[in-house]
C-alpha beads as a LAMMPS data file, in Angstrom:
LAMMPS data file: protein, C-alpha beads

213 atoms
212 bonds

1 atom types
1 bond types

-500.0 500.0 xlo xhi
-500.0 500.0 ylo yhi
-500.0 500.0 zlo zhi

Masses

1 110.0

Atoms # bond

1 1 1 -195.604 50.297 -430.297
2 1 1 -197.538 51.166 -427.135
3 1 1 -200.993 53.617 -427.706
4 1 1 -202.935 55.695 -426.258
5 1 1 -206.360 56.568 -426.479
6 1 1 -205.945 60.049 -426.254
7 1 1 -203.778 59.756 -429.947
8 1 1 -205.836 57.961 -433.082
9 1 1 -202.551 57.675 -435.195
10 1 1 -200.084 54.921 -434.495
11 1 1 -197.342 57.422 -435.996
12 1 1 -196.826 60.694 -437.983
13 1 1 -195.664 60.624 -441.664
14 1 1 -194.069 64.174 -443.056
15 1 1 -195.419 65.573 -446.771
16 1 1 -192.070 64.309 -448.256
17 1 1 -188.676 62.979 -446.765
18 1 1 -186.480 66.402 -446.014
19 1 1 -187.969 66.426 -442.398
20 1 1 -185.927 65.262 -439.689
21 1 1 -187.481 65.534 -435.718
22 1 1 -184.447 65.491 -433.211
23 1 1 -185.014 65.160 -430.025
24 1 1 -183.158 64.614 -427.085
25 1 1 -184.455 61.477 -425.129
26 1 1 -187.671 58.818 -425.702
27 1 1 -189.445 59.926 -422.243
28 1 1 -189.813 63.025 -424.229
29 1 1 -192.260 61.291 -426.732
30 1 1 -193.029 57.899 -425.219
31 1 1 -196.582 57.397 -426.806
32 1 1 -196.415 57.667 -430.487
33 1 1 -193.698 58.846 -432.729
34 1 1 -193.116 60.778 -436.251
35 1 1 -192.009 58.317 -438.888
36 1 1 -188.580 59.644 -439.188
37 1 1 -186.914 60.839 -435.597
38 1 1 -183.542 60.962 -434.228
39 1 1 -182.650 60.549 -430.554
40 1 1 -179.330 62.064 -429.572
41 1 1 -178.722 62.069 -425.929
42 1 1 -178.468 65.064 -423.816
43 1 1 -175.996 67.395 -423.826
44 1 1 -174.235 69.785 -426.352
45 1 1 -171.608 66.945 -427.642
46 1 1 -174.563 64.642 -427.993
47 1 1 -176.699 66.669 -430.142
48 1 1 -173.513 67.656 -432.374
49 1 1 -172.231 64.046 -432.806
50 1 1 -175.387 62.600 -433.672
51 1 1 -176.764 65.255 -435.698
52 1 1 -173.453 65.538 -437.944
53 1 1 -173.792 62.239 -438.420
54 1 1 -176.923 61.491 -439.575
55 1 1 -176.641 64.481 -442.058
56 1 1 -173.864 63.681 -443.696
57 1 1 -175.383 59.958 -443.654
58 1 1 -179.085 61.675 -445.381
59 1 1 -178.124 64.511 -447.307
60 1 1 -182.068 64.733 -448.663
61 1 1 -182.831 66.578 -445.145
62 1 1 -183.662 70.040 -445.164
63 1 1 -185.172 70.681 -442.751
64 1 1 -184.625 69.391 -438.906
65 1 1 -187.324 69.982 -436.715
66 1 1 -186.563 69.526 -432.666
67 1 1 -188.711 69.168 -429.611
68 1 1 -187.378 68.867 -426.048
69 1 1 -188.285 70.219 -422.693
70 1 1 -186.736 73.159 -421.426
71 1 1 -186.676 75.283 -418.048
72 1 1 -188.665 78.614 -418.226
73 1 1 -186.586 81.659 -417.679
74 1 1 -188.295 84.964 -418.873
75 1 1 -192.241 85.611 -420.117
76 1 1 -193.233 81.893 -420.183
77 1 1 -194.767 80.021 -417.492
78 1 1 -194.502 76.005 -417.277
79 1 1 -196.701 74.065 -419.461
80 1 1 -196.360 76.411 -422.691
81 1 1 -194.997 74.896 -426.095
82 1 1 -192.880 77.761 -427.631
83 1 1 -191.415 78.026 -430.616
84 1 1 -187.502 78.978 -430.622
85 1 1 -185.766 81.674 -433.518
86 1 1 -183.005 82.588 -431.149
87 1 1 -179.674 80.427 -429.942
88 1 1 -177.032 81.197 -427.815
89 1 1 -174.474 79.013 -425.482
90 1 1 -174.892 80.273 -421.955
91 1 1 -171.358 78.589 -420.920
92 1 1 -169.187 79.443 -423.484
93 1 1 -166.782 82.766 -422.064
94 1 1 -163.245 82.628 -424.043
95 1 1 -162.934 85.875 -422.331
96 1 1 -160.930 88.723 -423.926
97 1 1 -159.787 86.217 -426.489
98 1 1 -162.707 87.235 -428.288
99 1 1 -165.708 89.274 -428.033
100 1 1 -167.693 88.542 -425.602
101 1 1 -169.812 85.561 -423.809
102 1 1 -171.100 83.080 -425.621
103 1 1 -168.785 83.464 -428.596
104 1 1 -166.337 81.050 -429.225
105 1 1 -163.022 81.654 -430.403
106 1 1 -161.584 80.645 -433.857
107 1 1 -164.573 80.016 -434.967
108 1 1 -166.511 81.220 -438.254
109 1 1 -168.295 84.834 -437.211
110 1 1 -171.094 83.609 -439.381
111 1 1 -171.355 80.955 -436.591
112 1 1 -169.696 82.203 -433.807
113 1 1 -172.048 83.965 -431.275
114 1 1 -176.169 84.431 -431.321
115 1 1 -177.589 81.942 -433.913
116 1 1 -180.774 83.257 -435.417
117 1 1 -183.119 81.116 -437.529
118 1 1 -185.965 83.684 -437.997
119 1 1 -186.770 86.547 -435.314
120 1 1 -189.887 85.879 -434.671
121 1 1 -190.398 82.751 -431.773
122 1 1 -188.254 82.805 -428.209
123 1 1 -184.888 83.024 -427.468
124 1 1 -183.239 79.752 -426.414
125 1 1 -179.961 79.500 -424.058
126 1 1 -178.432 76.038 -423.955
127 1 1 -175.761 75.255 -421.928
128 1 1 -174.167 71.764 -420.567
129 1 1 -176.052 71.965 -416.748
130 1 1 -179.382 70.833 -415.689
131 1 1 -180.377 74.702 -414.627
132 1 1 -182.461 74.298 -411.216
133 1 1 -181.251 78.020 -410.405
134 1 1 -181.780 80.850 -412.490
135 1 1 -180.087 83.487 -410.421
136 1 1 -177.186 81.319 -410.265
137 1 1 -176.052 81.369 -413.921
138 1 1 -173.122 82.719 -414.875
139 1 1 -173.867 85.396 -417.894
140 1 1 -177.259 85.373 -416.658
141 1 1 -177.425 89.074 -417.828
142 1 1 -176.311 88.104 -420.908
143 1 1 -178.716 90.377 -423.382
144 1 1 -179.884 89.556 -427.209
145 1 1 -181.372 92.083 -428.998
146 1 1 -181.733 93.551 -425.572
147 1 1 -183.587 90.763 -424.582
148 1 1 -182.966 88.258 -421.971
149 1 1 -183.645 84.565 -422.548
150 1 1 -186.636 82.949 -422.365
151 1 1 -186.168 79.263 -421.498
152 1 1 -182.552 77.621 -421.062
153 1 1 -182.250 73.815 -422.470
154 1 1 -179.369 71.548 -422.750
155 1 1 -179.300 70.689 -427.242
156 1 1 -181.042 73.478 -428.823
157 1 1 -177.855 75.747 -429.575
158 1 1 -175.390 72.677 -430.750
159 1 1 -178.327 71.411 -432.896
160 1 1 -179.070 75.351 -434.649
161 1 1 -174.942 75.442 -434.799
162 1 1 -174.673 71.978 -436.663
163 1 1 -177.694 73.161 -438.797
164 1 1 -176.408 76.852 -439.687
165 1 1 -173.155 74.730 -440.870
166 1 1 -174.943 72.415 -442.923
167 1 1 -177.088 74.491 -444.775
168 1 1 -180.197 73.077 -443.016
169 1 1 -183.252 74.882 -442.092
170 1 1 -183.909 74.309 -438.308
171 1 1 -186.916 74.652 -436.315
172 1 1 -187.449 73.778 -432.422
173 1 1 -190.120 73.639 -430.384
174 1 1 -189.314 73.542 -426.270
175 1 1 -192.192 72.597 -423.965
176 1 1 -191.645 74.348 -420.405
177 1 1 -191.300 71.428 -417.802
178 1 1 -190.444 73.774 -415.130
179 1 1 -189.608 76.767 -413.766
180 1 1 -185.638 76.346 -413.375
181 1 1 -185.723 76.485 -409.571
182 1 1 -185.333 74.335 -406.788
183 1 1 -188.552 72.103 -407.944
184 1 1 -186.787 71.810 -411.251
185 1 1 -185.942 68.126 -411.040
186 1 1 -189.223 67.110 -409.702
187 1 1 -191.057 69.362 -412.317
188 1 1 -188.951 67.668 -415.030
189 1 1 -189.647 64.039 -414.041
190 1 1 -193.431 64.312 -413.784
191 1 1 -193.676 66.577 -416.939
192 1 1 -190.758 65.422 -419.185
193 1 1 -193.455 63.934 -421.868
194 1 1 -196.730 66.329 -421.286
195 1 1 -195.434 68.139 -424.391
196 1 1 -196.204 65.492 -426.774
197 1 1 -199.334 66.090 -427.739
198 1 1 -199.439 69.157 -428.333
199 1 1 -195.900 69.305 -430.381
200 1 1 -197.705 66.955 -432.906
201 1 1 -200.680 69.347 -433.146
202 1 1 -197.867 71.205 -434.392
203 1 1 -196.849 68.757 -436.661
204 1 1 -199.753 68.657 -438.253
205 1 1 -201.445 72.042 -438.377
206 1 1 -198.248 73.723 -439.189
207 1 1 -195.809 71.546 -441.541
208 1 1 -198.951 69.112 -442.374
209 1 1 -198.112 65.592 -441.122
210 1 1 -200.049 63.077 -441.402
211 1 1 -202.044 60.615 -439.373
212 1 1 -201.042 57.104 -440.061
213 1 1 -202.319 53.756 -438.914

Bonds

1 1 1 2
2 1 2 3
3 1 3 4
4 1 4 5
5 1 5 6
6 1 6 7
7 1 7 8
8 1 8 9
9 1 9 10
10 1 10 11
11 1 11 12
12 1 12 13
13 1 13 14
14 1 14 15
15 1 15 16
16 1 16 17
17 1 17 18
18 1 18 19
19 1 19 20
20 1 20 21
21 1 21 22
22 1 22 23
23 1 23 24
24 1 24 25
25 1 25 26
26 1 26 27
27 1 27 28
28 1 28 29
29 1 29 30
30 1 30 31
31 1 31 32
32 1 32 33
33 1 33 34
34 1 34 35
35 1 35 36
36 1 36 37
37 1 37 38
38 1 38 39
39 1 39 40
40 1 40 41
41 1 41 42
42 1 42 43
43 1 43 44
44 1 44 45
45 1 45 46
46 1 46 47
47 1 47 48
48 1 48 49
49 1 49 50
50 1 50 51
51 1 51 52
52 1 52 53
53 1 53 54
54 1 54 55
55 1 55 56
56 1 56 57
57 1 57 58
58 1 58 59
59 1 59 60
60 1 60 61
61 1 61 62
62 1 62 63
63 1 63 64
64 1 64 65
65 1 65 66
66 1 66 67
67 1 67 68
68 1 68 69
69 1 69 70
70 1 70 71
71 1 71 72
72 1 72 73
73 1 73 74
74 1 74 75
75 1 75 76
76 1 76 77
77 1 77 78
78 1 78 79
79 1 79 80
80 1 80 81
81 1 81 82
82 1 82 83
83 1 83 84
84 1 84 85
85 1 85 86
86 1 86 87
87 1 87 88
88 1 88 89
89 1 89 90
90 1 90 91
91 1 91 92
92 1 92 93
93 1 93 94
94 1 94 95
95 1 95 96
96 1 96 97
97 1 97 98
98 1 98 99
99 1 99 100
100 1 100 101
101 1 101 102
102 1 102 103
103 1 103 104
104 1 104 105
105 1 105 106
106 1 106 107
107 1 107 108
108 1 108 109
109 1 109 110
110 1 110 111
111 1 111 112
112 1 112 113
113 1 113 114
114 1 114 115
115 1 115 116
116 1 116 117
117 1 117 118
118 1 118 119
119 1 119 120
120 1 120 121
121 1 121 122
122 1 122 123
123 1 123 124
124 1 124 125
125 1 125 126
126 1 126 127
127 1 127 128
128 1 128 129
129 1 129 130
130 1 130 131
131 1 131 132
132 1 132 133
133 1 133 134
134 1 134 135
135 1 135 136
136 1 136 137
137 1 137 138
138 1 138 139
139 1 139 140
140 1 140 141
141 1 141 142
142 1 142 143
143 1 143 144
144 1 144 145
145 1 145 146
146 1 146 147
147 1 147 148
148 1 148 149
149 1 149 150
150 1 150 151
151 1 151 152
152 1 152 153
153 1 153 154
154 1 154 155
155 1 155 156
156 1 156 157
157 1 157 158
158 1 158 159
159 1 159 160
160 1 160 161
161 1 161 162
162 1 162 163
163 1 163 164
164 1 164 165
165 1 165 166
166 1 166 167
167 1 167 168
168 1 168 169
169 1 169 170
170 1 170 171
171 1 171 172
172 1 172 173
173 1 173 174
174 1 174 175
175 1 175 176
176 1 176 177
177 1 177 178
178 1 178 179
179 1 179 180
180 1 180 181
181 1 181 182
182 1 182 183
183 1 183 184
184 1 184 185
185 1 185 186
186 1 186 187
187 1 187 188
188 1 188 189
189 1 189 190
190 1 190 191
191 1 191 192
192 1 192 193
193 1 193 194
194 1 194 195
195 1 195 196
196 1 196 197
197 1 197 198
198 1 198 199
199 1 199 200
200 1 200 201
201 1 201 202
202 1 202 203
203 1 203 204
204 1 204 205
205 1 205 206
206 1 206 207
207 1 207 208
208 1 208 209
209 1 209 210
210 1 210 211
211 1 211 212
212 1 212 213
């Protein structure tokens, strides 16, 4: 495993096995890893798949923690690690089938619409579309808890879904790449792993990882 001087850990081991840390791709954390981490590909169908998966596979989890980059939308500026409460699917419109954008239709209305895990961190729209154009989005005035968004990634919402179905806690953590404009690309590929760091200062100060050689 490759290291850098800037770590002094060769990876991260949780205070007991019901952690799980999802994240989307390696370039997101290319330098060290936790002990225990899933990568599930982008995209909503990804993130389900996998996730179901390995859950049913390792029922002792519970408690899946995910990290991934995300565009910045609304009060967050690029290079800020947030912490996401707040879920909803920014391309989901059954229309008057149901009630409203972003709830899908025949589904459970525990499940359905806005998925909340705590109200206290950012609100997180995920949707199936690199976003390099905020104004563009469809629902874009889409309002929870009369507030808009705050960043807009591509797993967060299917990952909180599988969760909220599985009786798992989630947590996520989304480091702003870029400013989901017409630099978003470019942003992305220079910053897609300048989160790392400090997402396993989180790690540690705040779920108490530890250090191993």
């Amino acid at each position: 495993m490759t290291k850098q001087s800037s770590f002094d850990f060769s990876y991260l081991r949780a205070v007991n096995d019901e952690y799980l840390i999802v994240t989307a791709l390696r370039q997101e954390l290319p330098n060290q890893l936790p002990e225990r981490i899933l990568f599930t590909g982008v995209g909503k169908v990804n993130a389900t798949h996998k996730l179901t998966q390995y859950l049913t596979q390792n029922p002792h989890i519970k408690c899946v923690i995910n990290f991934g980059t995300a565009g910045g939308a609304f009060d967050v500026k690029k290079g800020d690690l947030i912490k996401c409460t707040t879920f909803l699917q920014g391309d989901m419109d059954c229309g008057e089938l149901c009630g409203g954008p972003g709830i899908t239709f025949g589904d459970d209305p525990v499940t359905n619409g806005v998925i909340q895990f705590g109200t206290e961190g950012q609100i997180c729209r995920t949707q199936d579309q690199f976003c390099d154009d905020l104004d563009g989005l469809d629902l874009f005035e889409h309002l929870v808890m009369d507030n808009k968004f705050n960043c807009v990634d591509m797993e967060a919402y299917a990952l909180a879904k599988t969760c909220a179905m599985m009786d798992v806690d989630f947590q996520c953590y989304k480091y702003i790449s870029d400013e989901a404009d017409g630099d978003a690309s470019t942003d992305w590929n220079e910053n897609v792993s300048s989160g790392e760091e400090l997402f396993y200062k989180v790690l540690r100060d705040e779920y108490l990882f530890a250090s191993v050689e």
